[in-house]
N, C-alpha and C positions, 0 to 999 in steps of 0.2 A: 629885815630882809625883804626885798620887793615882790611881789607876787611874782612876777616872772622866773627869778631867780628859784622861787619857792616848786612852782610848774616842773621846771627843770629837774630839782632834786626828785621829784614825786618817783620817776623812773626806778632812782637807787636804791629808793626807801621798797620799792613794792622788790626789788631785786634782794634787797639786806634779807625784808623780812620772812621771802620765800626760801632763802638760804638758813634763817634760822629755824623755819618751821623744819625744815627737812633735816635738820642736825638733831631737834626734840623728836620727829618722828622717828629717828634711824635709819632712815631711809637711806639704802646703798644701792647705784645702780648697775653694782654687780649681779645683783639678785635678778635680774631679767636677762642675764646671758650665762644662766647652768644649762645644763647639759638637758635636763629637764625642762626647761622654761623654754630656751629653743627648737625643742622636737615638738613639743605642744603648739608653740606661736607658729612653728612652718604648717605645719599638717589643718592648723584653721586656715592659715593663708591661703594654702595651696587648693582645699576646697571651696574656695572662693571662683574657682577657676571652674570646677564643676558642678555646679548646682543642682538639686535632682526632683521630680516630681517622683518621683516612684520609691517609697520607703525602703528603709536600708533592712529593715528587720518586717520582712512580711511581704514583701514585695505588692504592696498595695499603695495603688496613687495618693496622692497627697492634696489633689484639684478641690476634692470636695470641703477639706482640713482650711488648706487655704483659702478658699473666697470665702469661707463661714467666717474664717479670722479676719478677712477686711474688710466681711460686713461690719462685723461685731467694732473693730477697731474703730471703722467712719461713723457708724452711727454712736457710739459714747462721747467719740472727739465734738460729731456735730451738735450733739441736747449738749451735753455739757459746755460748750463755751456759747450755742444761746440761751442759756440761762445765765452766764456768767453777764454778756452783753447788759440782758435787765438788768443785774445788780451793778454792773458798771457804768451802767447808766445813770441808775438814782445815785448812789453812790458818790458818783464823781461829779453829779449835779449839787451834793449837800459838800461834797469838799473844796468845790470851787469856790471863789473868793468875786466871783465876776459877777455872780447874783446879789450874793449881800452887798457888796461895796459898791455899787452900780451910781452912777452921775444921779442925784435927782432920788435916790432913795431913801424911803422914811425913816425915820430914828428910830422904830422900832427894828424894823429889816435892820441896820446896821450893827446896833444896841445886840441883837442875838447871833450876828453873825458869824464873829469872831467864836462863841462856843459854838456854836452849831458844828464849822469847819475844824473847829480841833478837834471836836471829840470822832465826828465824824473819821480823822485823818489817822485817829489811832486805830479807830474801829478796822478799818481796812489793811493799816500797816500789820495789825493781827492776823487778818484773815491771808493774808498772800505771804507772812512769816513763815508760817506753817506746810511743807511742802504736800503736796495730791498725796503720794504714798503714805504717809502720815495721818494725813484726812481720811484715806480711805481705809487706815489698819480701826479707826476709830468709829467708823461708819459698819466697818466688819462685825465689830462687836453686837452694834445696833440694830443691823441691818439683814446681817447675814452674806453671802456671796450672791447680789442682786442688783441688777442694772442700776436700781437708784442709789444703788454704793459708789459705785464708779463715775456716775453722773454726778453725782453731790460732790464728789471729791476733786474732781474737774473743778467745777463750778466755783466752788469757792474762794482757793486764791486762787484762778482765772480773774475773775468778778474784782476783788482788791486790786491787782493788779491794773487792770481795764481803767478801777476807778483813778488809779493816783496819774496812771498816765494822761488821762481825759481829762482829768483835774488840770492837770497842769497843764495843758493845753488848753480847755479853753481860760485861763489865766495868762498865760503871754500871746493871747489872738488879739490882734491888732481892732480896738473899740472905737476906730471913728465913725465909721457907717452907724455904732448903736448911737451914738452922740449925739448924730445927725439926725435921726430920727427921732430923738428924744426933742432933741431939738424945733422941732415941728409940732412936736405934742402927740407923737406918740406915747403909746402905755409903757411898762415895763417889759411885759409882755413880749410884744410885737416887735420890741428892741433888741431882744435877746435870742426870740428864735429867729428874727427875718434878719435881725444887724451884724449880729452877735456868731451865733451856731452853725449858720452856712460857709463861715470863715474859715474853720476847725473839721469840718462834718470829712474832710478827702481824708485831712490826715489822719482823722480817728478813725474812720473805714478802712484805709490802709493798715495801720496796726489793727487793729482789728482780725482781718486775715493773717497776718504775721502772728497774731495770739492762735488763730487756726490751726496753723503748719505745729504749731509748739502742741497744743492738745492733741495732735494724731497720735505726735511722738508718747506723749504723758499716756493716751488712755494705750499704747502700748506695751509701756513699761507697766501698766496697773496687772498684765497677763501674770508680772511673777508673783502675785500676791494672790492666783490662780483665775482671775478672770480672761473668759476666751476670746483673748483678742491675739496679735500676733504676737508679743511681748511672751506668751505663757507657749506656746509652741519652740518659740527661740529658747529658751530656758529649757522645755523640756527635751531636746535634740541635742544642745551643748553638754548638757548632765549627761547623756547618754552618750554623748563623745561621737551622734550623727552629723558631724561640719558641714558635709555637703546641703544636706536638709534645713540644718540654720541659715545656710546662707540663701536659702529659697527665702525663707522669711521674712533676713532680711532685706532682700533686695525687692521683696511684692512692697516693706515700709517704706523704703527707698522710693521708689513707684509711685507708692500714694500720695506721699509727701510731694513729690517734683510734681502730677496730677494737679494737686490743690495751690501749686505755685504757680503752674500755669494759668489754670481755671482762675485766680485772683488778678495776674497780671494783665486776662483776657477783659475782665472787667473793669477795671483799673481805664485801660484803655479806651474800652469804649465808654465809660464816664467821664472821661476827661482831669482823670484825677494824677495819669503819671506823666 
């Protein structure tokens, strides 16, 4: 069968086997329209409409609750994904294949490269396997409920992640400029960060930011596992059956998120990179 042909089928298959997941799950989508299911899904809905700063039980503000939570939420999002950046840095420098296998490289560089990068490439595929919540019930144990729980757990598959992507970019970034250089008699060196890395350096800044937007989200969701970010106020408003106050919450993540998408696109911009 021709790859094209094959392209084509991929649709059905991912259609077949979603069909059969949902027939092993039980999954009935009558279950989302009882009597039950409906009065709960309108009355979140509908406080979506009213948001409220001022608590439903105590009638006290919410201002000081809320910016604590988007401090708390920006600062774990931001240590943790630059710490991830270093590990995605080295990381996706020992996964790439653009160093070892370089025009003009020793037999020894070459001779190790090939383990270097594998074993490197599992190292990572483990670390970014394992999702943040996971990392961080693990880190809980160790750590206790403390900022460098939440940072670690960021961090980690962030960092894996950063690295396979970087990896593989700089692996299909276009090597004639290093050629040329080499060619001249430059080092390896010189090839690699001035021919090489300046090639790749927009689009790995751009993801980069887009790994950003995604940490706000994660060090939110780390609140339900009782860190105070906004993620543990959403939870603890929803349990209470407060809508109006959840949707405070989530529309300041909303907020932050669209903030940090602008703030990236403003940069992007004036770098010349979009």
């Amino acid at each position: 069968m021709r790859a094209l042909d094959r392209r084509r089928l991929a649709p059905l298959g991912i259609l077949v086997a979603g069909l059969a997941a949902a027939v092993w799950l039980g999954l009935d989508p009558r279950d989302l329209f009882t009597a039950r299911a409906v009065s709960s899904i309108g009355a979140f809905l509908r406080a979506a409409l009213r948001p409220t700063l001022i608590a439903e039980d105590g009638g006290h503000s919410l201002a000081p609750e809320l910016f604590a939570a988007l401090r708390t939420t920006a600062a774990f999002a931001l240590a943790g994904i630059s710490l991830s950046v270093g590990i995605g840095a080295v990381f996706g420098f020992f996964a790439s294949s653009a160093w070892w296998e370089e025009e003009g490289a020793g037999g020894l560089r070459r001779s190790v490269g090939p383990a270097v990068t594998g074993v490197t490439r599992v190292v990572i595929a483990a670390m970014r396997s394992v999702h943040e919540l996971l990392w961080a019930m693990l880190f809980l144990a160790a750590m206790g409920l403390a900022p460098a729980t939440a940072v670690v757990a960021i961090a980690i598959p962030y960092g894996g992640t950063l690295a396979k992507v970087w990896s593989e970019m700089l692996d299909e970034a276009p090597r004639e400029a290093a050629r040329s250089l080499r060619a001249i008699g430059a080092g390896s060196g010189p090839a690699y960060l001035v021919g090489l890395l300046p090639r790749v350096l927009p689009d790995m800044a751009s993801y980069g930011f887009y790994r950003l937007e995604c940490a706000l989200r994660s060090s939110a969701v780390l609140g339900f596992l009782g860190f105070p970010t906004l993620g543990y106020h959403v939870a603890l408003t929803f349990r209470n059956l407060h809508y109006r106050e959840t949707w405070t919450f989530l529309y300041a993540l909303f907020a932050l998120v669209a903030a940090v998408e602008l703030w990236s696109a403003a940069l992007r911009r004036r770098g010349g990179w979009a």
